[in-house]
C-alpha positions as a Python dict, from the first residue, in 0.01 Angstrom:
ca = {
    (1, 'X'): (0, 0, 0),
    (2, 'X'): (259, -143, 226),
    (3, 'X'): (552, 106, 340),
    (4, 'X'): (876, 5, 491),
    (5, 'X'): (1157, 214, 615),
    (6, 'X'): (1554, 47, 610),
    (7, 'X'): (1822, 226, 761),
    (8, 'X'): (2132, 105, 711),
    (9, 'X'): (2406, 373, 937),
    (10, 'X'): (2769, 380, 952),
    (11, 'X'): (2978, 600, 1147),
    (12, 'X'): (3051, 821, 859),
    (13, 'X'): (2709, 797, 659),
    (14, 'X'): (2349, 711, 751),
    (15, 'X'): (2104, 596, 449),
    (16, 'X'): (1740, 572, 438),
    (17, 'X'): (1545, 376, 224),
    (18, 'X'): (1163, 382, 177),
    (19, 'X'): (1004, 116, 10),
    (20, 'X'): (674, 135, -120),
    (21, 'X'): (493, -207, -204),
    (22, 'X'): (859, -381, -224),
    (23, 'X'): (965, -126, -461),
    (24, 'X'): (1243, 169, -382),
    (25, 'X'): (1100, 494, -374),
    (26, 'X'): (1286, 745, -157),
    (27, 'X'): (1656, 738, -55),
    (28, 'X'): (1721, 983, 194),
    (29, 'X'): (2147, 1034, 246),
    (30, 'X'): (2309, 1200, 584),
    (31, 'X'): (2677, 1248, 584),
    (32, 'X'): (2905, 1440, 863),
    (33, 'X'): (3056, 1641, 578),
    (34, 'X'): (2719, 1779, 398),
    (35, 'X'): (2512, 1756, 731),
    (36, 'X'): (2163, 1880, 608),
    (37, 'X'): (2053, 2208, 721),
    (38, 'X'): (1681, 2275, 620),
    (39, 'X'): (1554, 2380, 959),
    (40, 'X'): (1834, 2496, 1137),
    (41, 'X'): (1731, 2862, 1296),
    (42, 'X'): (2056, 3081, 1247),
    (43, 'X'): (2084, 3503, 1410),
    (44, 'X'): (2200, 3638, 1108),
    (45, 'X'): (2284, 4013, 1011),
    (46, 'X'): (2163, 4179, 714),
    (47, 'X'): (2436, 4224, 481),
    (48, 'X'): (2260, 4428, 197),
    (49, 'X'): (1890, 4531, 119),
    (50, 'X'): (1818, 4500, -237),
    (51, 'X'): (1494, 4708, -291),
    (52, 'X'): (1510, 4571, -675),
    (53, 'X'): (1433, 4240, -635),
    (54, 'X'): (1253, 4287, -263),
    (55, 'X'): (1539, 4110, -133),
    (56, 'X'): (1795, 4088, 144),
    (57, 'X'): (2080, 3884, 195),
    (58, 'X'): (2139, 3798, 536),
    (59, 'X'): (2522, 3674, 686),
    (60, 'X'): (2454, 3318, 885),
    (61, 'X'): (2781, 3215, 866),
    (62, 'X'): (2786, 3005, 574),
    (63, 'X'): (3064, 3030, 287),
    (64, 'X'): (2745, 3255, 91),
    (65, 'X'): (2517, 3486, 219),
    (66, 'X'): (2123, 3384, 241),
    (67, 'X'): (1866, 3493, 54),
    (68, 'X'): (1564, 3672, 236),
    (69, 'X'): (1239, 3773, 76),
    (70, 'X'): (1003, 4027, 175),
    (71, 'X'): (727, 3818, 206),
    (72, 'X'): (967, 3586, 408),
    (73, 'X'): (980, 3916, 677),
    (74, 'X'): (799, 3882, 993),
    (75, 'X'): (531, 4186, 984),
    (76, 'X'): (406, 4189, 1348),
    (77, 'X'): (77, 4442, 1242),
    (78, 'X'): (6, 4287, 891),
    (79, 'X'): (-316, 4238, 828),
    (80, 'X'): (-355, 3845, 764),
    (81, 'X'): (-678, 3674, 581),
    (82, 'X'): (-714, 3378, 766),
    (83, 'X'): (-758, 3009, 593),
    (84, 'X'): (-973, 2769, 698),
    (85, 'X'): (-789, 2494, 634),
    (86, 'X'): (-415, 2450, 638),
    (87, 'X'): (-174, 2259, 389),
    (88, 'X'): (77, 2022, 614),
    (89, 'X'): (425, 2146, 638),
    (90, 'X'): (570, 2010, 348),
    (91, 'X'): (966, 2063, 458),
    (92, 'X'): (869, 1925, 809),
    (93, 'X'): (748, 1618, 620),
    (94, 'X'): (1115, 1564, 490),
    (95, 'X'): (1294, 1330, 720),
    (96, 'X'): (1561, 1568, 914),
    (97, 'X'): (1459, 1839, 626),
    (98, 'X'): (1335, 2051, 955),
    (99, 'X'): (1015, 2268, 925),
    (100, 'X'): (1078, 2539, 781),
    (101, 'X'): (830, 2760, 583),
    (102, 'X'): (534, 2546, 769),
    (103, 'X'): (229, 2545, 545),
    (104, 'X'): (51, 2899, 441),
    (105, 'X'): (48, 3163, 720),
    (106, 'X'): (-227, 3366, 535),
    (107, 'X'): (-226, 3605, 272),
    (108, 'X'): (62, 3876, 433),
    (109, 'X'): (27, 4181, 278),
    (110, 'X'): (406, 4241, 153),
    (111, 'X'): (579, 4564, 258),
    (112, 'X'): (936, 4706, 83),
    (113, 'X'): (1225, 4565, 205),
    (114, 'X'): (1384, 4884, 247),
    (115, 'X'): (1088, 4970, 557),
    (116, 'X'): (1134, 4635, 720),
    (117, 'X'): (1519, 4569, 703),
    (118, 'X'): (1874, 4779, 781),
    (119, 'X'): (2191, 4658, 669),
    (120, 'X'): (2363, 4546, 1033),
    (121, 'X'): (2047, 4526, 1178),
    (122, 'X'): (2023, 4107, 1360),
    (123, 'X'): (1797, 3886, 1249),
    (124, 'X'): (1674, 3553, 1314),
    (125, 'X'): (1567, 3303, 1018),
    (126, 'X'): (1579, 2966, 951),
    (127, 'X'): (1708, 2782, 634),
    (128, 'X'): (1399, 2652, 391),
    (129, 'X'): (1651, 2577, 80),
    (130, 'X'): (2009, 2469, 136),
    (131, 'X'): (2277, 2616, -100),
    (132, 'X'): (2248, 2467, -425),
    (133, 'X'): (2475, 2536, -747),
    (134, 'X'): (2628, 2876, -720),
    (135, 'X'): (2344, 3016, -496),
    (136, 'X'): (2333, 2982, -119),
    (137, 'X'): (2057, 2899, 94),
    (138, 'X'): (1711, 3048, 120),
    (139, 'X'): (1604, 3152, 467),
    (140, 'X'): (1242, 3293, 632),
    (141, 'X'): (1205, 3507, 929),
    (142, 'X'): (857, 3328, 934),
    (143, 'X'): (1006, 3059, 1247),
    (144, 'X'): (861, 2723, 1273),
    (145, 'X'): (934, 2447, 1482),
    (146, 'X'): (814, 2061, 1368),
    (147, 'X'): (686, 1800, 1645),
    (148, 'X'): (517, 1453, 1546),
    (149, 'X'): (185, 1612, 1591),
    (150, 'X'): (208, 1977, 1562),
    (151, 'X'): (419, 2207, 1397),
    (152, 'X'): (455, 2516, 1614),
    (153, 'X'): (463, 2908, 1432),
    (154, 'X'): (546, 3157, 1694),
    (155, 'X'): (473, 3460, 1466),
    (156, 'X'): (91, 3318, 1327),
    (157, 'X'): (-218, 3321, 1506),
    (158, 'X'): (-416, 3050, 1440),
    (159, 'X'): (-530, 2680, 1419),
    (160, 'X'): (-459, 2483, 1077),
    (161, 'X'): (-529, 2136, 1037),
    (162, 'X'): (-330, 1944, 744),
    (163, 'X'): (-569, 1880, 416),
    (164, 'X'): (-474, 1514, 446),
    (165, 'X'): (-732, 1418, 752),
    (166, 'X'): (-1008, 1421, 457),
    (167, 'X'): (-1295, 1434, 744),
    (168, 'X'): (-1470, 1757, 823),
    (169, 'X'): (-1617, 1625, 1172),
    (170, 'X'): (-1290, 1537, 1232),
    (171, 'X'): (-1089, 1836, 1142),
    (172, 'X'): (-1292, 2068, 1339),
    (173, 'X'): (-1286, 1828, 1636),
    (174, 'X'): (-927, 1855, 1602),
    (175, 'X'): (-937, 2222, 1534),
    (176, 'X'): (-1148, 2284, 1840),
    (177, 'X'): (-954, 2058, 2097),
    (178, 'X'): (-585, 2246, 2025),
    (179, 'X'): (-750, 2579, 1963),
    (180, 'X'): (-895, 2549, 2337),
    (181, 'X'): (-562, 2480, 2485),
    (182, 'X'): (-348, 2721, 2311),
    (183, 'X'): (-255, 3023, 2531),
    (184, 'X'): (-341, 3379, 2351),
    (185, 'X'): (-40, 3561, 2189),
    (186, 'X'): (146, 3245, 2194),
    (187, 'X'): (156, 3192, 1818),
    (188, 'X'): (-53, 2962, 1576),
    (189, 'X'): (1, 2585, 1500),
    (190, 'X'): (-82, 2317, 1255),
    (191, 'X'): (-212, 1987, 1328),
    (192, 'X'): (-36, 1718, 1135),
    (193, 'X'): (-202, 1421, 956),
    (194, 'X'): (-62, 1148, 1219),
    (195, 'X'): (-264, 1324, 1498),
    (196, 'X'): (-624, 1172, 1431),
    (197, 'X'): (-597, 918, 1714),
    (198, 'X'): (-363, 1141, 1937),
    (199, 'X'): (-554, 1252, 2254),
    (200, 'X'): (-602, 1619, 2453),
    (201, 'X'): (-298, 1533, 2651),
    (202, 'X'): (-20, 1413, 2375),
    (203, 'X'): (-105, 1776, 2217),
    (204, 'X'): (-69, 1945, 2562),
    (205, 'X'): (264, 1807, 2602),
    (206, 'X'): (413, 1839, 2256),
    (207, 'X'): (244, 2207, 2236),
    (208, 'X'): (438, 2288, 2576),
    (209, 'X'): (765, 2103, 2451),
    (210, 'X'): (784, 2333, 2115),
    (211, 'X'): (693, 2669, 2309),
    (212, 'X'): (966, 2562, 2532),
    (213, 'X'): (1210, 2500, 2240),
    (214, 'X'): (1086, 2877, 2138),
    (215, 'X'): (1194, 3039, 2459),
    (216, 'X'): (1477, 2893, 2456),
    (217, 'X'): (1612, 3018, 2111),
    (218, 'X'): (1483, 3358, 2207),
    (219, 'X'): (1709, 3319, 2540),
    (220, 'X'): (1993, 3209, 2310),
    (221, 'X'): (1986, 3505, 2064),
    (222, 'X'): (2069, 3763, 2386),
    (223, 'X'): (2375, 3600, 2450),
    (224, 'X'): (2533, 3476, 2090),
    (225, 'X'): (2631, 3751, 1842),
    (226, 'X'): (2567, 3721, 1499),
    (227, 'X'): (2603, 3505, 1282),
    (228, 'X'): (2554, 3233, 1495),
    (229, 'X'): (2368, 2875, 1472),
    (230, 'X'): (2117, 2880, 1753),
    (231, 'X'): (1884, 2574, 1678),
    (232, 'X'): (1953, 2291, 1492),
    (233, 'X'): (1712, 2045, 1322),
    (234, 'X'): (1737, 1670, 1439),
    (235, 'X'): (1918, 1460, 1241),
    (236, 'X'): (1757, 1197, 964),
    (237, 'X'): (1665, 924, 1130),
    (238, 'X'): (1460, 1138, 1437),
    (239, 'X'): (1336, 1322, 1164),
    (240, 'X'): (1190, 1018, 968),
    (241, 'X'): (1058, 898, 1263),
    (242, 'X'): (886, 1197, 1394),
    (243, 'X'): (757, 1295, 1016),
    (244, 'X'): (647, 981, 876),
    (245, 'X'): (669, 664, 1087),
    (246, 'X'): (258, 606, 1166),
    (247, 'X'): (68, 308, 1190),
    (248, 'X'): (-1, 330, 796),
    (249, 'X'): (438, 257, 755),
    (250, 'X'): (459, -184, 839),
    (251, 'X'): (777, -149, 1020),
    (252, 'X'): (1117, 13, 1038),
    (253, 'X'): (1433, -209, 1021),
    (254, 'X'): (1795, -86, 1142),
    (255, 'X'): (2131, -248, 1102),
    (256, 'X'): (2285, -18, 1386),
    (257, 'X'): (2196, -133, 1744),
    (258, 'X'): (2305, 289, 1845),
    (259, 'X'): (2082, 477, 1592),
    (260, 'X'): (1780, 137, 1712),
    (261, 'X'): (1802, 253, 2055),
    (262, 'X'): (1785, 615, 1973),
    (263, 'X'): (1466, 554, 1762),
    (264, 'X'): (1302, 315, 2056),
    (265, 'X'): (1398, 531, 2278),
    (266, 'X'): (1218, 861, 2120),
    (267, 'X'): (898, 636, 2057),
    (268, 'X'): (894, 530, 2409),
    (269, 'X'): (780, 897, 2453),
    (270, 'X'): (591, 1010, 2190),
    (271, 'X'): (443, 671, 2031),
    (272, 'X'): (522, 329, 2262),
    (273, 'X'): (231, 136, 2041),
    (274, 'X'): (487, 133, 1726),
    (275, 'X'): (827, 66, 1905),
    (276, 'X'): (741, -300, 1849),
    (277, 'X'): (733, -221, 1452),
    (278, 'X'): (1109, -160, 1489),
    (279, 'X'): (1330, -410, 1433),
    (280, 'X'): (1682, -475, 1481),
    (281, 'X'): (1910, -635, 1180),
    (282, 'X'): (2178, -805, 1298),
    (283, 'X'): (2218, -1035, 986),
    (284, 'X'): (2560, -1102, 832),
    (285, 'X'): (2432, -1008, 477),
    (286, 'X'): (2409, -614, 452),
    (287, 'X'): (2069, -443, 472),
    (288, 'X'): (2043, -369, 163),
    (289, 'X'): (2146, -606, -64),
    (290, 'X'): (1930, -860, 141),
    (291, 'X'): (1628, -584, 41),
    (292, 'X'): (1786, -640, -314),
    (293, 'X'): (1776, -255, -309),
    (294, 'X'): (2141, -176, -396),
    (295, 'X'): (2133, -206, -745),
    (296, 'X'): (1842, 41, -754),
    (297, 'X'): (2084, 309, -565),
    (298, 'X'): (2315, 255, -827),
    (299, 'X'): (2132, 273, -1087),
    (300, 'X'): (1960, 607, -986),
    (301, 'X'): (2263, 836, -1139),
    (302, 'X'): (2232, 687, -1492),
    (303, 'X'): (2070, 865, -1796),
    (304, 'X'): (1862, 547, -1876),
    (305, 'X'): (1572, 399, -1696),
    (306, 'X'): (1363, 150, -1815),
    (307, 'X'): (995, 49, -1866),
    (308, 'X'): (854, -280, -1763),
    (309, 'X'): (711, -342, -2159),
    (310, 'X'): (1060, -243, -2297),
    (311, 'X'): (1032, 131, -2299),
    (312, 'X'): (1275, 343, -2171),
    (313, 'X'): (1315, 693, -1974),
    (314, 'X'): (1618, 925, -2083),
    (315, 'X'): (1688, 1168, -1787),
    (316, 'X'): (1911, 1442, -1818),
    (317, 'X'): (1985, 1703, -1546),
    (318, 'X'): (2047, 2086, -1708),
    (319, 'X'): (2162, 2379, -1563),
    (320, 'X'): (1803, 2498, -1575),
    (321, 'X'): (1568, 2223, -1584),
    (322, 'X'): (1556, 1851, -1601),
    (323, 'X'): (1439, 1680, -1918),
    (324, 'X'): (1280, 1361, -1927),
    (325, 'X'): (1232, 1207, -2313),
    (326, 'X'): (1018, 915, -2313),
    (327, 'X'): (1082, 586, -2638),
    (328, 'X'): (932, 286, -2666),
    (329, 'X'): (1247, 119, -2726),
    (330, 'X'): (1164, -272, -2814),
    (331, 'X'): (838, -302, -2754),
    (332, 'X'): (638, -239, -3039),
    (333, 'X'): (237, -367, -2943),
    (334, 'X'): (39, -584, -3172),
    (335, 'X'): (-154, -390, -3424),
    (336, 'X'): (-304, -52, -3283),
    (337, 'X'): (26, 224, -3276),
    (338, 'X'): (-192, 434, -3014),
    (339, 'X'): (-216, 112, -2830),
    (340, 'X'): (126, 116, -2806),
    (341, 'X'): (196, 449, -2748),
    (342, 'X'): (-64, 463, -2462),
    (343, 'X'): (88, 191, -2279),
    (344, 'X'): (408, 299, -2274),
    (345, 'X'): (356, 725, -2184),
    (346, 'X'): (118, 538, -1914),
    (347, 'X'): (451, 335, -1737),
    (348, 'X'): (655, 639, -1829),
    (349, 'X'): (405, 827, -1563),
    (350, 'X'): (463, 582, -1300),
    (351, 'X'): (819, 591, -1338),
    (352, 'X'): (914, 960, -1380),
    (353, 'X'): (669, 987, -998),
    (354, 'X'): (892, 746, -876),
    (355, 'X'): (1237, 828, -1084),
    (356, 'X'): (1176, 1252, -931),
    (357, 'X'): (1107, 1078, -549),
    (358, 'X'): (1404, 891, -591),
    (359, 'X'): (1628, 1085, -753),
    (360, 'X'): (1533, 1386, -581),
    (361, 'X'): (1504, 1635, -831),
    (362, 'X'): (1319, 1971, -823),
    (363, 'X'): (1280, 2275, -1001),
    (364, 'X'): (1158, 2238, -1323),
    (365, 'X'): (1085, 1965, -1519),
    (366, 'X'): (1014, 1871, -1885),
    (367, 'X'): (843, 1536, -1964),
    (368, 'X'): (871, 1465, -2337),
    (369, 'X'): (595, 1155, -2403),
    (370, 'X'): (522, 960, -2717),
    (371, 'X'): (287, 1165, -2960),
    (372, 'X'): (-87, 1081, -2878),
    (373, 'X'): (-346, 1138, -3096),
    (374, 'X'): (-686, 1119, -2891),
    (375, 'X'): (-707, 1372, -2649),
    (376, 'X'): (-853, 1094, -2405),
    (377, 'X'): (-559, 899, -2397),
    (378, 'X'): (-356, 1229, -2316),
    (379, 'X'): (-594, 1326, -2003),
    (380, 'X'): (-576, 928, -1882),
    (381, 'X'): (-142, 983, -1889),
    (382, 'X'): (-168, 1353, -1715),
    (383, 'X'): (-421, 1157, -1449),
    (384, 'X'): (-196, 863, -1377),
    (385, 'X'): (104, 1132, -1335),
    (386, 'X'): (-88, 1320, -1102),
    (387, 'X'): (-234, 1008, -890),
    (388, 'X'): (145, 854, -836),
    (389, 'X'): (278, 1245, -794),
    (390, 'X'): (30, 1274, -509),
    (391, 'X'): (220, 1016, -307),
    (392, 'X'): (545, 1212, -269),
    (393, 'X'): (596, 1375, 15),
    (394, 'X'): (762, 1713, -176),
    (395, 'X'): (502, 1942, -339),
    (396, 'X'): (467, 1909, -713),
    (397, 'X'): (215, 2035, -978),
    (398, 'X'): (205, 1911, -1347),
    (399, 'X'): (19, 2091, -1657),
    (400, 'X'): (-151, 1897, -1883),
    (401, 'X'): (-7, 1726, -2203),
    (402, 'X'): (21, 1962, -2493),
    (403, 'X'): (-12, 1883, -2841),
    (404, 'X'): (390, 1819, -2863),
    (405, 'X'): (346, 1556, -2597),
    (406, 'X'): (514, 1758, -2366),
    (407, 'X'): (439, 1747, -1997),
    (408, 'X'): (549, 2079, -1791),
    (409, 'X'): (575, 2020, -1412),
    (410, 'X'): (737, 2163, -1132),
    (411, 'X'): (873, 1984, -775),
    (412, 'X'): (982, 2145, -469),
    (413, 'X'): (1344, 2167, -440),
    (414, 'X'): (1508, 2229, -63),
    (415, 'X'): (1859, 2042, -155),
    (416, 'X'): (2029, 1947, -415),
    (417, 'X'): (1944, 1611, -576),
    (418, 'X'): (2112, 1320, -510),
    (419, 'X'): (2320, 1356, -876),
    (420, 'X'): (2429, 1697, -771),
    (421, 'X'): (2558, 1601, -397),
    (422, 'X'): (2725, 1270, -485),
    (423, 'X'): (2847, 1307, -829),
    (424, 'X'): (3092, 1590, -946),
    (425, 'X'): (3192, 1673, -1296),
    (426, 'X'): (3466, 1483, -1478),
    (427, 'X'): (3801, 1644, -1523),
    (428, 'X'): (3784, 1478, -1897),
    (429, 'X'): (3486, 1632, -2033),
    (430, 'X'): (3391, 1879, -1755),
    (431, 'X'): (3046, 1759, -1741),
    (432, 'X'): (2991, 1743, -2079),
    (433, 'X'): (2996, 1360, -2116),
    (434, 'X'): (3167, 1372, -2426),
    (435, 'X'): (3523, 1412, -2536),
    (436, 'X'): (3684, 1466, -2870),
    (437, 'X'): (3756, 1159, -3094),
    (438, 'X'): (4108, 1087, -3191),
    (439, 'X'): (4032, 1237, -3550),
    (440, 'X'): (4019, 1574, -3397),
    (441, 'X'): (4317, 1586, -3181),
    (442, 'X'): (4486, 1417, -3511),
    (443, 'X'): (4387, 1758, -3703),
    (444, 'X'): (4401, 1946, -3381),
    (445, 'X'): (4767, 1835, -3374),
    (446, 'X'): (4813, 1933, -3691),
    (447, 'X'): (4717, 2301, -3648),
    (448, 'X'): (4968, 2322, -3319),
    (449, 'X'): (5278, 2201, -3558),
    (450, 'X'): (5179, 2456, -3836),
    (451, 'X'): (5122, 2720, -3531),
    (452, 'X'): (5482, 2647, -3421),
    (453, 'X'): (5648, 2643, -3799),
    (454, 'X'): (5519, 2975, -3911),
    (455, 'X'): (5645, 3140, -3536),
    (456, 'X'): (6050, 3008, -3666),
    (457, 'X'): (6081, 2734, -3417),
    (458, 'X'): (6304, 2462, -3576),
    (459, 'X'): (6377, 2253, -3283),
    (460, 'X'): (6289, 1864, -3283),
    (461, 'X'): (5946, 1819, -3103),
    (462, 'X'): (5858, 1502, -2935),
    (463, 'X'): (5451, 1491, -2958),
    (464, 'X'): (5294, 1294, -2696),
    (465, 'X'): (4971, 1136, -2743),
    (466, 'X'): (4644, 964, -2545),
    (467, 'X'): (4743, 590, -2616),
    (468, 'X'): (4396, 532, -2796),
    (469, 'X'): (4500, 839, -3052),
    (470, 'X'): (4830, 723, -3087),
    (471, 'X'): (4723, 366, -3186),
    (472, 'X'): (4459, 536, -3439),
    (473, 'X'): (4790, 720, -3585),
    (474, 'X'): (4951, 416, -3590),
    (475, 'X'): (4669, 231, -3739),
    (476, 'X'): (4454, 449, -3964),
    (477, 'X'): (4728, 702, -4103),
    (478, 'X'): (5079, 556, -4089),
    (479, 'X'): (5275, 803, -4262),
    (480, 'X'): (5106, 1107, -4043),
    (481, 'X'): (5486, 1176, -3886),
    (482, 'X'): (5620, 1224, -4166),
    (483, 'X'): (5373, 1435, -4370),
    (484, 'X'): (5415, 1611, -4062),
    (485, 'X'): (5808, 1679, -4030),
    (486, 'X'): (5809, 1779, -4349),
    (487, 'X'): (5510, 2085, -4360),
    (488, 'X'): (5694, 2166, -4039),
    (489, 'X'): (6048, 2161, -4129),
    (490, 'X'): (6145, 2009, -3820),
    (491, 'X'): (6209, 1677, -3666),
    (492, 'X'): (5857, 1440, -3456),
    (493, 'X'): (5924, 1185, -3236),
    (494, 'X'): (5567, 1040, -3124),
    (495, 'X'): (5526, 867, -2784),
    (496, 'X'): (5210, 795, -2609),
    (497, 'X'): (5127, 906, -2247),
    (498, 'X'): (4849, 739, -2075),
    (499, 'X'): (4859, 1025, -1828),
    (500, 'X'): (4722, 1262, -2077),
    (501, 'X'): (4300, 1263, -2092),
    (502, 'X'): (4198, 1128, -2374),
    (503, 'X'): (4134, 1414, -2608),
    (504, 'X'): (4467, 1648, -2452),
    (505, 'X'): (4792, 1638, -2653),
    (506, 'X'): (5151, 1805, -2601),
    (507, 'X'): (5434, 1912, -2765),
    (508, 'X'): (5737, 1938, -2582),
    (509, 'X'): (6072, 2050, -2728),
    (510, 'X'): (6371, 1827, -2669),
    (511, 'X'): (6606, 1936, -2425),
    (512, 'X'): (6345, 2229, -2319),
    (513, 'X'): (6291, 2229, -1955),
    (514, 'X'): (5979, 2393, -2019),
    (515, 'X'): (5654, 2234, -2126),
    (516, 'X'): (5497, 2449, -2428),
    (517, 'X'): (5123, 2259, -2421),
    (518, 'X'): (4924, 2594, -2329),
    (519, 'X'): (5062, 2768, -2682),
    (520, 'X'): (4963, 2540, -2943),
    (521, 'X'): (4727, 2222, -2749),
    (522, 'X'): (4412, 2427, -2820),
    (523, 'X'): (4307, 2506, -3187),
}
């Protein structure tokens, strides 16, 4: 599979675009204004302990409080059950996403909140889910601090190794080399998958680079009062670079010569045999449209998606999961229907792995395929799911198909997705997507007059109108004025007012100063 990485960086936003085989699969967004913060190590205070839900919420400074778990506590004398092999840190892996809640510490035994936390009592934790919706971020007292080759856990005591190096002989080589170098009661690590060629000394130096980094927030924490930020992640591009740029990615290309010499510059220390892999785009064309990529980004906040045969993928974001609902659109096979239907659930698989990459959703997710009849072609769908899921980089598990055709999955989630941070809701339809036709504010109209005849008023009325519902007066019921005037009693003058949404109306009384909309818009 050939992997590129585009970065295309202006001073007010910086985009990353991984391309997988020539196709878009990841778009990674960094703006000033909604900097990313999965990573960042804050000294918080506890605000409240919540022994109900085994909860606190801890005061970092941001506009809500953060949510701490029990299990997210550090216990300095709990007994752990060591693994022998580690899973990579999944929120290190996110480019600039940090490293927060690094792969599984053991099995803790959890303690009530109420004997580990006081309310006032300092703490230090670092964000593993930015604020999304109404709730604010997520935070772990577990520290852990990412490098290209390690990630560093001050408060474990061991050696993983990431379940990506597939070679025993090669993760206990691994395991043995950093074990042996690691001073006692320093903390634990995990070896990341890009370290199979690194040697004794690249770990020596990184290991004593991320202790140092350690140290130094400790220092940090005796002189700032809470809340305070006292360690901040490193910003997109560093983080792509350090988290996924290997000799498996072809090359990276950048349209800014700052942010190239900042990335040549950090793999003149940690990698020199790939700084030759970056590249420098100085063409007049934009990045991105000369990658033809563009149109993708665009495309990637619309319901619709389609499928190579003629299919198509509806996607629709709810307040508590995401549904995807799979047709076949045009394409209609030859002869055999479960032909048919195979073919297109089996696209549908590729592109809901790539559409959730993309997109970046998480949480849950709902996968509504065709109806299948053989219980073959069902495992075969589930199985080509699961092979494209296993190349994103966010952790994800999928059930298998059940005799609705429904697939129920579930992908990490440490921001919101890209719908939720670029789009807001229309101040039309308040998210709803739909608005009422002119019919109903005709009738809704109609209910307002009669609301205002049987409270006295006699006063002539001028009605103003969305010009698309006064041309369907106009047009579809001419004499609607005057059937009007005379159930009110009163004299309508109609105007239209393209400043009104399309489905609002008012009625304003002449020679009122005041507007009277709020008493008789709504019915």
């Amino acid at each position: 599979m050939k992997r590129e990485i585009l970065v295309n960086a202006t001073p007010r936003e910086t985009r990353v675009a991984i391309l997988e085989d020539g196709q878009l699969v990841e778009l990674l967004v960094d703006r000033p204004d909604a900097r990313r913060m999965v990573g960042d190590v804050y000294l918080g205070k506890v605000e409240a302990v919540l022994p109900g839900i085994q909860a606190a919420f801890v005061n970092i400074g941001t506009e809500k409080s953060a949510f701490l778990h029990a299990a997210d506590v550090v216990v300095e004398d709990a007994p752990v059950a060591d693994d022998e092999d580690d899973d990579e840190d999944e929120a290190g892996e996110d480019a600039g996403g940090g490293s927060a809640g690094g792969g599984r510490r053991g099995r803790r035994e959890v303690r009530p909140i109420q004997d580990l936390l006081k309310r006032g009592q300092d703490i230090l934790v670092q964000i593993t889910k930015e604020p999304i919706s109404t709730k604010g971020p997520r935070v772990t007292a577990q520290v852990s601090l990412a490098g290209r080759f390690l990630v560093y856990m001050p408060f474990a005591s061991k050696v993983g190794v990431s379940r990506k190096i597939d070679e025993r002989s090669e993760r206990q080589r691994l395991r043995a080399m950093v074990s042996e170098m690691l001073p006692d009661d320093v903390g634990g690590v995990i070896i990341r998958t890009v370290s199979e060629d690194a040697t004794k000394e690249v770990f020596e130096r990184e290991l004593n680079t991320l202790i140092n980094n350690w140290k130094r927030i400790k220092r940090k924490t005796q002189f700032t009062r809470a809340p305070a930020l006292v360690h901040r992640e490193t910003n997109v591009t560093r983080g792509l670079v350090r988290d996924l740029f290997s000799a498996k990615v072809e090359g990276v290309t950048v349209d800014s010569r700052q942010v190239f010499n900042e990335i040549t510059e950090y793999l003149t220390g940690i990698a020199p045999e790939l700084v030759e892999r970056v590249k420098l785009y100085e063409d007049t064309v934009p990045l991105f449209d000369k990658a033809d990529i563009e149109t993708e980004i665009r495309d990637i906040f619309k319901r619709r998606c389609d499928l190579p045969s003629g299919g198509y993928l509806i996607i629709e974001p709810t307040e508590a999961l995401v549904s995807i609902d799979v047709n076949s659109g045009r394409y209609t096979g030859k002869r055999d229907p479960e032909k048919t239907v195979f073919k297109t659930n089996t696209e549908a698989a590729r592109e809901i792995a790539r559409q959730l990459r993309l997109r970046d959703v998480g949480g849950i997710i709902v996968c509504d395929f065709i109806d299948m009849e053989t219980q073959g072609n069902r495992d075969k769908v589930i199985h080509e799911l699961r092979t494209h899921l296993g190349r994103d980089r966010a952790r994800t598990k999928a059930h298998a198909v059940s005799d609705l055709g429904l697939v129920e999955m579930t992908r990490q989630r440490v921001r919101q997705s890209h719908w939720q941070s670029m789009t807001e809701s229309c101040p039309t339809c308040s998210g709803t997507g739909r608005v009422f036709t002119p019919e109903t504010i005709v009738r809704r109209t109609e209910r307002a007059v009669r609301r205002m005849s049987a409270e006295g008023r006699r006063e002539p009325v001028i009605l103003r109108l969305h010009p698309e519902v006064a041309l369907h007066v106009l047009e579809q019921e001419h004499d609607f004025v005057k059937r009007l005037e005379k159930l009110a009693g009163f004299p309508i003058e109609l105007r239209d007012d393209p400043l009104l949404r399309p489905d609002e109306m008012k009625l304003v009384m002449r020679g009122a100063q005041r507007d009277v909309t709020q008493q008789y818009a709504l019915a």
